[in-house]
C-alpha positions in Angstrom: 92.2 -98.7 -4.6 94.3 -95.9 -6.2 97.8 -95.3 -4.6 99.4 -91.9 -5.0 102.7 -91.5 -7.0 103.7 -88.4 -4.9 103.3 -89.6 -1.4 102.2 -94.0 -2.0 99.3 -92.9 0.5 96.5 -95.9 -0.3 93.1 -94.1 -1.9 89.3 -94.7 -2.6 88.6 -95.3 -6.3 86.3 -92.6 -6.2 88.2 -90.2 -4.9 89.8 -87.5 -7.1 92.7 -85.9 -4.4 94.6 -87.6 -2.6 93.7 -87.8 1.4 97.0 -87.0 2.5 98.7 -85.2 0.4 96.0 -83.7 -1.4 97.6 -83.9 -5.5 94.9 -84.6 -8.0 94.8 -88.3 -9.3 93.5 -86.4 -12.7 96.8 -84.7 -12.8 98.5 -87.5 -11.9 97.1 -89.8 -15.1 97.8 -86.4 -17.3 101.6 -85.8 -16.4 103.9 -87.6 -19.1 106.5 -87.6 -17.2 106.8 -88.0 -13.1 106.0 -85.2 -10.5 109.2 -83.2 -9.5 109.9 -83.1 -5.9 108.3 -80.3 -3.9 111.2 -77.1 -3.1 112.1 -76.5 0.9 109.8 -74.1 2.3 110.3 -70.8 2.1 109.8 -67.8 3.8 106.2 -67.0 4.2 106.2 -63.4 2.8 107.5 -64.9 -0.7 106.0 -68.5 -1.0 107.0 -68.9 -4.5 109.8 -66.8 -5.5 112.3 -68.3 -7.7 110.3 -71.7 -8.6 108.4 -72.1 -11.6 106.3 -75.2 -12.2 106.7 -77.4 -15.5 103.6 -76.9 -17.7 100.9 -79.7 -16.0 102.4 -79.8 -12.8 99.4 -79.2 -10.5 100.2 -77.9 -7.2 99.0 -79.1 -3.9 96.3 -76.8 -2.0 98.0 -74.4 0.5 97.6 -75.2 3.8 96.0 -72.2 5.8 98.9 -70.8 8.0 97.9 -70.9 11.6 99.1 -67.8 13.2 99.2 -67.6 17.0 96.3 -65.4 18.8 97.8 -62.1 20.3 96.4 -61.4 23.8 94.1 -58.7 24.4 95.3 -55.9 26.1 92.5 -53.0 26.7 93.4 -49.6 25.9 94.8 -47.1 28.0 92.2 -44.9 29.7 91.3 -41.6 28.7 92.7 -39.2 30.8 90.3 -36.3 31.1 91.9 -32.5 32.3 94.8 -34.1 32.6 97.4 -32.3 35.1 95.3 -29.1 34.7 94.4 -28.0 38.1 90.4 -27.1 38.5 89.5 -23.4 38.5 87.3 -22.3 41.5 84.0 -21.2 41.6 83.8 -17.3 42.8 80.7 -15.9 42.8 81.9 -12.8 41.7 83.2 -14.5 38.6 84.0 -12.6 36.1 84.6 -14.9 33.3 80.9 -15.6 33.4 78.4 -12.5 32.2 75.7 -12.8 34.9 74.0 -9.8 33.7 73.8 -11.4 30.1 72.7 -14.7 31.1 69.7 -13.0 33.3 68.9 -10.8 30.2 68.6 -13.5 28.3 66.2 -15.8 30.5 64.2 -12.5 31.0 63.4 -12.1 27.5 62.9 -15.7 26.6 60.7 -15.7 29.4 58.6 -12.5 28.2 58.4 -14.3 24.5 56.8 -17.6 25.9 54.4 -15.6 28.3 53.4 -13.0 25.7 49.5 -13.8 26.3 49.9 -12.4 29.8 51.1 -9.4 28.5 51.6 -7.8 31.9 54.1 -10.3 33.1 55.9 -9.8 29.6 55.7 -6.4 29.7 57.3 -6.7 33.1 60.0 -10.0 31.8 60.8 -7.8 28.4 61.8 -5.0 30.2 64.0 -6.4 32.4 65.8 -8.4 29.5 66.2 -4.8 27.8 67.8 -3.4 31.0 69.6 -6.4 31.9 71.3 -6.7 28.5 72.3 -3.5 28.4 74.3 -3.3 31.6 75.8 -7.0 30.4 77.4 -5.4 27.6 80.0 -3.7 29.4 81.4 -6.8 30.4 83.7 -8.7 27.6 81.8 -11.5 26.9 78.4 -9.6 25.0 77.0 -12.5 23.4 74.8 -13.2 26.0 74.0 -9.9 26.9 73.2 -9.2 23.2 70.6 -12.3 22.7 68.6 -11.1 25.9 68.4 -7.5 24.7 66.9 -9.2 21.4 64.6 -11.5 23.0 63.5 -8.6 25.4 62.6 -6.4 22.6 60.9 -9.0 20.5 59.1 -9.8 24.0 58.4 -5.8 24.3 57.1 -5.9 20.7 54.8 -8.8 21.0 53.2 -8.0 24.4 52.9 -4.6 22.5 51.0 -6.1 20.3 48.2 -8.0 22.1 47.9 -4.6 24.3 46.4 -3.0 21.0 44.8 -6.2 20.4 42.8 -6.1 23.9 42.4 -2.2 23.4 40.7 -2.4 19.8 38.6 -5.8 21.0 36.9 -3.9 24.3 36.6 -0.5 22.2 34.7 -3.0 20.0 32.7 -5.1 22.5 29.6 -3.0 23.1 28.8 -2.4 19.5 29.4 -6.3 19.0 27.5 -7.5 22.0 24.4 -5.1 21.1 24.5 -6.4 17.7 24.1 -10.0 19.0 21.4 -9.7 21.3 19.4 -7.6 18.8 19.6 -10.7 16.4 18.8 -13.1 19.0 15.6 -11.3 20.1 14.7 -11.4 16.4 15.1 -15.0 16.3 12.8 -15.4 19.2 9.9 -13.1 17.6 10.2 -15.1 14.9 10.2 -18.6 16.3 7.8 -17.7 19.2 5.3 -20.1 19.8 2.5 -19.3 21.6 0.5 -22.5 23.6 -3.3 -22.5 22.8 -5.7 -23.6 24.8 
C-alpha cells in the first residue's frame, strides 16, 4: 500500500498517481525535500501567473473546467422586402419591354425550328420587327438579343432555302443516274430459268 505525502490518500502498490490527488509517487520518491503547498486558486484567465515551481516539483494534472451550457436561442428570421410596399402589376407596364421580350422568344424560336424553314422564315421575321420597335423603349437589352436571334434565324432558314433549291435543281439528274445503274445491275445479274 503506498500512502501519498501530499494528500495521505491510501494507494495500490502498482499504481504510479495517486487516486485522489493525482501527484506522481515517482516524483514523490525523487523530491529531496517535501512538496510545497499548492497556491489559492486563481483567476481562470491567468492560472499560473506569479508562481514558479522549485526545480522537481511535478504538478498535478488540471482538472478540465466545466463551463455551463448556454441555451439555444434560434436566430432571428430573415425578413424578406422588409417595409417596402409591393409594386402592382399594370399591364401596360412600362418598366418591362414587352416588345423585347416577344423579339426575343421569336427569334429563339426561328433558330430551334430552322429545318421548317417556313415557320422560321415566318418566327425570324417577327423577332427582326419586334426588336426593332423594342428599342425605343429604355430598357434595349432585350430588344437587342431578339433582333440577333431573328437575324441568325433569317440567316439559317436562308440557308436551307438554297439548300432545298440546289438539292431539287439536282434531283432529276441524280435520280436518272440511279435507275440507269440499277437497270445495269439487273442485265447483268439476270438469270434466266431453263427448262
Amino acid at each position: 500500500m503506498r500512502i501519498c505525502t501530499n494528500c495521505n490518500a491510501s494507494n495500490p502498490d502498482d499504481s504510479v498517481f495517486c487516486s485522489v490527488c493525482g501527484t506522481g509517487f515517482a516524483a514523490q520518491q525523487a523530491q529531496p525535500f517535501p512538496p510545497q503547498a499548492y497556491p489559492p486558486a486563481q483567476d481562470s484567465a491567468a492560472p499560473n501567473q506569479g508562481y514558479t515551481s522549485s526545480p522537481g516539483y511535478v504538478s498535478p494534472p488540471q482538472q478540465p473546467q466545466q463551463f455551463a451550457q448556454q441555451p439555444y436561442s434560434p436566430p432571428p428570421a430573415p425578413v424578406y422586402g422588409g417595409n417596402v410596399p409591393a409594386k402592382p402589376f399594370k399591364p401596360g407596364d412600362p418598366s418591362k419591354n414587352w416588345m423585347g421580350i416577344l423579339a426575343m422568344i421569336l427569334g429563339i424560336l426561328s433558330i430551334l425550328i430552322c429545318c421548317l424553314w417556313y415557320l422560321s422564315l415566318i418566327f425570324g421575321l417577327g423577332g427582326l420587327i419586334f426588336g426593332i420597335i423594342g428599342r425605343k423603349s429604355q430598357q434595349k437589352g432585350m430588344a437587342t438579343a431578339g433582333m440577333v436571334t431573328g437575324i441568325i434565324g433569317l440567316f439559317i432558314s436562308l440557308i436551307v432555302i438554297i439548300f432545298i433549291v440546289f438539292a431539287v435543281a439536282a434531283l432529276p439528274n441524280w435520280l436518272d443516274d440511279i435507275y440507269d445503274q440499277y437497270n445495269s445491275l439487273l442485265r447483268v445479274f439476270s438469270f434466266s430459268p431453263r427448262l
